[in-house]
N, C-alpha and C positions, 0 to 999 in steps of 0.2 A: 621485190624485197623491201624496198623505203616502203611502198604500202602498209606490207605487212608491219613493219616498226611502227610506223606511226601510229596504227590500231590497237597497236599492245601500250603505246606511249598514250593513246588515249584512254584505253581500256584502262591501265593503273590511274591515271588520276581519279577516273569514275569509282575506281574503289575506294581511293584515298578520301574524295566528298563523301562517298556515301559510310565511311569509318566516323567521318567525323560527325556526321549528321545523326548518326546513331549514339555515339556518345554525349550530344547535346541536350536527345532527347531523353537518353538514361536519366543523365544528371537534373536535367526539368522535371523530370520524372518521380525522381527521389527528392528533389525539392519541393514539389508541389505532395509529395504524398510525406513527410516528414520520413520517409526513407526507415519504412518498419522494419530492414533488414538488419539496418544500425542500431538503430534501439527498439530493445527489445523488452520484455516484461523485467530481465535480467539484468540492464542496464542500471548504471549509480543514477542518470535522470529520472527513470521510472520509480527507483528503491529512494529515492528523496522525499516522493509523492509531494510538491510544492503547490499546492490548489490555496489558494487565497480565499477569503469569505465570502466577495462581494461575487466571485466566481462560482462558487457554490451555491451561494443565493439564485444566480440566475438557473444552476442547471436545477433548480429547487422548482422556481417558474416552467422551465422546461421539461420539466418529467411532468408536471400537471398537463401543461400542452400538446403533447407526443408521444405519450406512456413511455417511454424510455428512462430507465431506471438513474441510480446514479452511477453505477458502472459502466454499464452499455455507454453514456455521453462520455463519460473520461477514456473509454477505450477508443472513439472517436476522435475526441479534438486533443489526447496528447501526442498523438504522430502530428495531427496539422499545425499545431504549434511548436513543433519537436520539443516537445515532454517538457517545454518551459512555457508554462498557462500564464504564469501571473501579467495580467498588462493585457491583457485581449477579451476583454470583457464586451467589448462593441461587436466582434467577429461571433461571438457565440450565439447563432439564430438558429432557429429552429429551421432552416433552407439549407444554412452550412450542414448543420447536423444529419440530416437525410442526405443530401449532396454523398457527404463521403463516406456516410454507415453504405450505402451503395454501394460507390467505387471500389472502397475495401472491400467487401465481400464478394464482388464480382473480379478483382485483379488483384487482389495478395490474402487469398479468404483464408488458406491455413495458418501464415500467421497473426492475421487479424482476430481470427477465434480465438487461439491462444490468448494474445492480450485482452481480448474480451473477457475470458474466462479467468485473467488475472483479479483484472478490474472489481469484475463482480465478487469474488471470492473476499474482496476487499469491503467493497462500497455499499454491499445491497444485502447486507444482515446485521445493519448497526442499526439499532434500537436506542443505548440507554448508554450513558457518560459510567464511568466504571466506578464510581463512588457516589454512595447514596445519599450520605451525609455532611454536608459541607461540601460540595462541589462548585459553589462560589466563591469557596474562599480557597481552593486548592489553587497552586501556585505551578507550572512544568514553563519548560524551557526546551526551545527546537537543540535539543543535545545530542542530535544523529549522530555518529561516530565519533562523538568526542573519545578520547584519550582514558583506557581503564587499566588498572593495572594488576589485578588479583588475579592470581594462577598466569600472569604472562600479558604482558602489552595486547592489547585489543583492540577493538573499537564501541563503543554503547549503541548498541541493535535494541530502541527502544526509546523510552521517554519515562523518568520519572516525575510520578504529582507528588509532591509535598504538601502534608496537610498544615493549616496556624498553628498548629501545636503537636509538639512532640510526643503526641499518647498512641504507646500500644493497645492495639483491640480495642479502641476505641471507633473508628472510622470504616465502614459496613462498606468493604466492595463487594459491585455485584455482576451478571453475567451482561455485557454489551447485547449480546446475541443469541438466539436462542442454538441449540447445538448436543455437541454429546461431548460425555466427558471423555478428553484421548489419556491425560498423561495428569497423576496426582502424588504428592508425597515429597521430601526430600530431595531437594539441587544443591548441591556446596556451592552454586555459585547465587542459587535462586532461593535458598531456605526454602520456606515453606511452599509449592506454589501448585498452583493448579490452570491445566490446558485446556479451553474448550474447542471443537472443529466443528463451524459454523456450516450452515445447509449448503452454501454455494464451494464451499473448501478451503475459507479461511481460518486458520490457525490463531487463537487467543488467548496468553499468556500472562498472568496474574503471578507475580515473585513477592518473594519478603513476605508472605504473611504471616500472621501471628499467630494465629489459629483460622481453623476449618469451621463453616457454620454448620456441619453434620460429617458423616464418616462419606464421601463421595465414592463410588465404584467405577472402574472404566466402563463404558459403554454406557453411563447413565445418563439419561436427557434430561439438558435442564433448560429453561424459557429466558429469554433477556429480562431481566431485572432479579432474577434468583437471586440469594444473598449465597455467595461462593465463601464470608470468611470478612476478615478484618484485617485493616491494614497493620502492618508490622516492622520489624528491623534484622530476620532471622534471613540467614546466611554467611557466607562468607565461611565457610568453615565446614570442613570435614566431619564432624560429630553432630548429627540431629539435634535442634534446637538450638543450632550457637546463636547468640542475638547479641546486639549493641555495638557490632562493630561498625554502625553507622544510623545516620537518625532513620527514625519510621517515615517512610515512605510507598507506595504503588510503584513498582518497575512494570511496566507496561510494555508488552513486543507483539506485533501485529507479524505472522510468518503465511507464505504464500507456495505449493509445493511446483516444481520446476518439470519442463521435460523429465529432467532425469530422478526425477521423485525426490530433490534432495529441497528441505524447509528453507525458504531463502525469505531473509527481516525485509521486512518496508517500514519507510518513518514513520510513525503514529503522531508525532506532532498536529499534522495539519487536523487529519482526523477527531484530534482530543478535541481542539479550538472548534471543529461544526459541534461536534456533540455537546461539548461545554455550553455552545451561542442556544443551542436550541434547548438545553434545560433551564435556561433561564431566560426563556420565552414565556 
């Protein structure tokens, strides 16, 4: 009978090491893999998109070196950095990068794809800065969720450029992406605007305009650099064409579609600042 105790007394501790041994590994686990279960394409870390220039610069080297796009690398090293890049510019080599496009697809490949296919839908149909005219001298601010208040407390899912001068229809936006036209016409919150959905299945979002550069039809393809129309002030109001209830500006929203098909914003900030640095290369 003591035998038998004993064996059961040693039997539970054996379970109790090998509990803990396993929860060690979990957690090294999801540390070393930046713990894609936690964040996810869905997360406010992801939906900040915070990539720094000199960060993009190199994944700029690295897609020459690797063919790997600039999606494909973000959907890699924002788990290994958990979805905060900025400051790890020495870590991003092209060893790491293969290292863990591996891993991931061999030990968490369903939702690895996913955020791959976030990524891309983002990063790998941006061609042209969204104003053709003055894009030097346009002025935006990282205003992620700043504080809105029309039609109800909210938050700014987007980024406004403001141009040096306050002229309607004067300032030529045009398409980032080549794409199809999903959605045109009248927003009370967007005046005048128009939606392109880019080849990978990014969502691009042109508000305020002042006018249309032609009558657009859903389903029409149009090539990055089109001229979609002119920057404007219309919105804010219920009656077609209400305009002035704030200066001319591009509202700009970059949207991404979810498991559950539903349009989810990412910051366009960082985005603007690559496109901006490279037009005026």
């Amino acid at each position: 009978m003591k035998r038998k105790k004993w064996m059961e007394y040693v039997l539970m501790w054996v379970m109790v090491l090998a509990a803990v041994w396993l929860l060690f590994w979990y957690l090294e686990d999801n540390k070393k893999t930046g713990n894609l279960f936690r964040y996810s394409e869905e997360s406010e870390e992801f939906r900040k998109m915070e990539l720094s220039e000199a960060i993009l610069d190199q994944m700029e080297e690295l897609e020459e070196q690797t063919g790997y796009s600039l999606g494909e690398q973000i959907a890699v090293f924002l788990p290994v950095f958990r979805f905060r890049m900025v400051g790890n510019e020495q870590e991003m080599t092209q060893e790491t990068l293969e290292k863990w496009d591996l891993f991931y697809t061999e030990r968490k490949r369903e939702r690895f794809l996913k955020l791959k296919e976030s990524c891309c839908a983002i990063w790998d149909d941006l061609q042209c800065f969204p104003v053709e005219n003055g894009e030097k001298k346009m002025t935006f601010e990282n205003s992620w969720m700043f504080p809105r208040t029309y039609g109800g407390e909210r938050g700014h899912e987007g980024t406004d450029l403001m141009p040096p001068k306050n002229l309607r229809d004067y300032y030529r936006i045009v398409s980032m992406t080549d794409g199809v036209v999903e959605q045109v016409g009248w927003l009370e919150k967007g005046g005048w605007r128009i939606g392109i959905r880019s080849e990978h299945g990014g969502y691009f979002y042109y508000a305020h305009l002042s006018s249309y550069a032609k009558e657009f039809q859903i389903g029409e393809k149009v090539e990055a650099g089109d001229l979609l129309g002119y920057m404007g002030d219309t919105g804010y109001g219920t009656e077609e064409d209400t305009k002035g209830k704030f200066d001319v500006h591009l509202h700009l929203g970059i949207y991404i579609q979810t498991e559950r098909k539903e349009e989810l914003s990412i910051n366009p900030y960082w985005i603007l600042r690559f496109l901006a640095k490279k037009a005026e290369a």
